[in-house]
C-alpha positions in Angstrom: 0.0 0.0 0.0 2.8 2.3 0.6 4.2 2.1 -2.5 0.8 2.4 -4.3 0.9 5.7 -2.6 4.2 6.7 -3.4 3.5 5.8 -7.1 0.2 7.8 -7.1 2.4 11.0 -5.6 5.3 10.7 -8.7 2.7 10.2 -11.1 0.9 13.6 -10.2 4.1 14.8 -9.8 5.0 14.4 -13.5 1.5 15.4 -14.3 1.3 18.6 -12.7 5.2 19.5 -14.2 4.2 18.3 -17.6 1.2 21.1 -18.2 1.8 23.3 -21.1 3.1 26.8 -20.3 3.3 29.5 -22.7 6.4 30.5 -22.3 8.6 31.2 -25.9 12.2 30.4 -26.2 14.4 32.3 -28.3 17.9 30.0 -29.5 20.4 31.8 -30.8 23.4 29.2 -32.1 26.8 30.7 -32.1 30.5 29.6 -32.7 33.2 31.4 -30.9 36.1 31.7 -32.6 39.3 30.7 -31.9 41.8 32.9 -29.8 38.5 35.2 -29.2 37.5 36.5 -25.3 34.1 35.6 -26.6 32.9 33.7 -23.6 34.0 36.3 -21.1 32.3 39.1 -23.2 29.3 37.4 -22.5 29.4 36.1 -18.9 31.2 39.6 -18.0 29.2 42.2 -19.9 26.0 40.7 -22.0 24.9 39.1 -18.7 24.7 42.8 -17.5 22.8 44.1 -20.3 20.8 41.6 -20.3 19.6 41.9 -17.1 18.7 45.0 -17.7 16.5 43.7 -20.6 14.9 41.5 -18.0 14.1 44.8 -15.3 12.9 46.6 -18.6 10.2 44.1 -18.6 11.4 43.2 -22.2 12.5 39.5 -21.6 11.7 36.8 -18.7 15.1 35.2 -18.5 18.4 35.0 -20.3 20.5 31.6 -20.4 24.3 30.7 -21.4 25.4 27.1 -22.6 28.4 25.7 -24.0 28.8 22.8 -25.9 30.6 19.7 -24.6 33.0 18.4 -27.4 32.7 21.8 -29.3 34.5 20.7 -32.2 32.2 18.0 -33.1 29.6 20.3 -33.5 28.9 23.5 -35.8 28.3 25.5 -32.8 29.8 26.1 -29.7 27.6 28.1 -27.3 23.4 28.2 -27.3 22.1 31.2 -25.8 18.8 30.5 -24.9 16.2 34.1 -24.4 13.0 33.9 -22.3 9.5 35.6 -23.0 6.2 35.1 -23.3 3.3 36.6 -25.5 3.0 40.0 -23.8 6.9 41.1 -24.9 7.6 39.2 -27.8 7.0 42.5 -29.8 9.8 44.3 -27.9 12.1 41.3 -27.6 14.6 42.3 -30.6 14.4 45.9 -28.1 17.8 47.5 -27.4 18.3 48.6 -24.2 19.9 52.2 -23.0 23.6 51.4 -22.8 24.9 54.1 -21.0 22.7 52.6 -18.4 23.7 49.9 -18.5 27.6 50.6 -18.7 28.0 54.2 -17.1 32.0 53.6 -17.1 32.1 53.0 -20.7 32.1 56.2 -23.3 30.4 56.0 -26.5 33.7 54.6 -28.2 34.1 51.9 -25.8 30.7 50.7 -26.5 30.8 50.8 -30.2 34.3 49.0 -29.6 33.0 46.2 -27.4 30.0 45.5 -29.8 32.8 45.1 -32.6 34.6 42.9 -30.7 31.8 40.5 -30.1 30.9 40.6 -33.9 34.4 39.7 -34.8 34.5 36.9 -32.3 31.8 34.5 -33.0 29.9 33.9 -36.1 25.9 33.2 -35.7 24.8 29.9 -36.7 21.2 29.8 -36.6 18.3 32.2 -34.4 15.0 29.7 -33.8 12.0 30.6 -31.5 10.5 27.5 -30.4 7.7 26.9 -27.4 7.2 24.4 -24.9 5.1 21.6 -25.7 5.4 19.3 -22.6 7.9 19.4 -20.0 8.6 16.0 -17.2 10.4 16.3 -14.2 11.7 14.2 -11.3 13.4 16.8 -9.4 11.3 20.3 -10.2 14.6 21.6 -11.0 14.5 22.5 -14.9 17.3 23.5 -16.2 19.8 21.1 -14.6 23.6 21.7 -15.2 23.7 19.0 -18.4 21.1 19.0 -21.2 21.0 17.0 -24.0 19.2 18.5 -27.6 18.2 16.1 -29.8 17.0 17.3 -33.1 14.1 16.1 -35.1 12.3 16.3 -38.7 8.5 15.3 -38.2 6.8 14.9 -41.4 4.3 17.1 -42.4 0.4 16.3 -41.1 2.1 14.2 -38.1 2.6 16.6 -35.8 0.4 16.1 -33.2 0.7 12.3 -33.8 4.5 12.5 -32.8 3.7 14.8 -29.8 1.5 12.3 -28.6 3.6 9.3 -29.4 6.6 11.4 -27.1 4.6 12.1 -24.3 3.0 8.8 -23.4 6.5 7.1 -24.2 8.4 9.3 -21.8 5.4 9.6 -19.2 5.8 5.3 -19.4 9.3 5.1 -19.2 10.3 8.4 -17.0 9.5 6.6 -13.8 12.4 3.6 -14.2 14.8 6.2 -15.4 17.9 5.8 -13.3 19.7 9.1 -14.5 17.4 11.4 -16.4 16.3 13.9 -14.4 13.8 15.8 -16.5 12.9 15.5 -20.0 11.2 18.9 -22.5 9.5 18.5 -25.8 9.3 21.6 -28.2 8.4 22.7 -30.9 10.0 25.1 -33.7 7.7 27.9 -34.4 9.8 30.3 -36.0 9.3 28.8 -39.8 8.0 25.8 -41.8 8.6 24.1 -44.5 9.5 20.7 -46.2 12.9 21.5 -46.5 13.6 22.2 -42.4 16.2 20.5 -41.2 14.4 19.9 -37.7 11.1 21.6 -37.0 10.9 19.7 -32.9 13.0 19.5 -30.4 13.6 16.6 -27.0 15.6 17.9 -24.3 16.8 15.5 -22.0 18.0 16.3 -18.5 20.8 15.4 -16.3 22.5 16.5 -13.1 26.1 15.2 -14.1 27.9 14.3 -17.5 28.6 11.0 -16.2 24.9 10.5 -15.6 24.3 10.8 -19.3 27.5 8.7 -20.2 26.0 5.9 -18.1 22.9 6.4 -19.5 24.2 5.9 -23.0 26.6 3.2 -22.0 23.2 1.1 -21.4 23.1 -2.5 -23.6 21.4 -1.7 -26.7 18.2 -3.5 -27.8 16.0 -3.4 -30.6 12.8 -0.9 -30.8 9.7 -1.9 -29.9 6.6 -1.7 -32.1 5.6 1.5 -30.5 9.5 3.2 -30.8 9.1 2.0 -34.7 5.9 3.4 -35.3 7.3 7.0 -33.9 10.2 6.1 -36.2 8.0 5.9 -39.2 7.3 9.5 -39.1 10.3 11.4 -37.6 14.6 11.4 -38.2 16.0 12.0 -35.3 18.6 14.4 -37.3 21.3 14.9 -34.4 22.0 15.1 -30.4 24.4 18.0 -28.9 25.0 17.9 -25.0 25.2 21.2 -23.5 26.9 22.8 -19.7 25.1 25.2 -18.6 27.3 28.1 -17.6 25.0 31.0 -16.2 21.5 31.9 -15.9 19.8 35.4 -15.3 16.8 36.4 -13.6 
């Protein structure tokens, strides 16, 4: 009986942390370039202006994360930008910078933002919203996360959704070292010719966590894994450190 209860309580636990929000995620892909202070330019000075951004009501949240194993991936760092509905007109908003930096003149600023051009080259800028999140700990984002990139084909969209959530919501309570798991979805354009229009996030509290979870023996799919085969390519998986969040 006791662990009847205790399986009722973590079931409503991933119930209540899976409802849809309406939250919007901005992803900006960059890669820093070699030699460049790029990093510090961002956990030093963009962290303060974007603050800012977040007390000028113009953004919820602003996010830092840098690739593990860099140089196996086109990118290096994904900045992730918070908002919802009510700002996303003002979220490509500048902010005063003189406020934000009263030590700097007018030629130091136009320096620094030619610095950070020169440093990193853009990869891609996506907005993408939250489908369904799971969680065992109620502590989204954890230090690791893992993006794994998919191409749903057209008029199966909400048949994949639906085919992701009851397989994780089945499989999320035996999980020995995911911690929380995110489905979204691309918003920002469609087309047949996306690379990836959803997005899983896995989540983990340690690197080694998700090396033992990937060092698990392999076995063939199941008749429910291949029927959510038959209408998505999982394209590609990055894991990500998170380096600094601001509030």
């Amino acid at each position: 009986m006791k662990n009847y209860i205790s399986l009722l309580t973590f079931c409503f636990c991933l119930n209540v942390l899976g409802q849809d929000n309406n939250t919007y995620l901005r992803l900006t892909f960059i890669k820093a370039k070699e030699g460049s202070n790029y990093r510090e330019n961002l956990t030093q000075k963009f962290a303060r202006l974007h603050q800012q951004r977040i007390e000028d009501g113009i953004i919820n949240g602003w996010d830092l994360w840098q690739v593990v194993n860099s140089r196996q991936t086109p990118f290096s760092h994904v900045i992730v930008t918070l908002t919802d509905i009510s700002k996303m007109d003002s979220l490509y908003s500048g902010v005063n910078m003189q406020k934000v930096f009263p030590d700097m003149t007018n030629s130091d600023i136009e320096t620094f933002y030619e610095n950070n051009i020169t440093s990193r080259d853009i990869i891609g800028d996506y907005i993408i919203t939250t489908v369904k999140s799971i969680s065992k700990t109620n502590n989204i984002p954890e230090e690791f996360m893992v993006m794994n990139f998919m191409k749903v084909k057209e008029g199966k969209f909400k048949t994949f959704e639906n085919m992701e959530i009851n397989l994780t919501t089945t499989t999320m309570p035996n999980e020995k070292f995911r911690t929380g798991w995110s489905l979204q979805k691309r918003i920002d354009k469609y087309g047949t010719d996306l690379h990836w229009n959803y997005l899983t996030v896995d989540w983990y509290t340690k690197y080694s966590d998700y090396i033992k979870a990937s060092s698990i023996p392999t076995i063939d799919a199941d008749k429910n894994y291949q029927s959510m085969m038959a209408i998505r390519d999982f394209r590609d998986r990055t894991v990500l450190r998170k380096i600094m969040s601001v509030r």
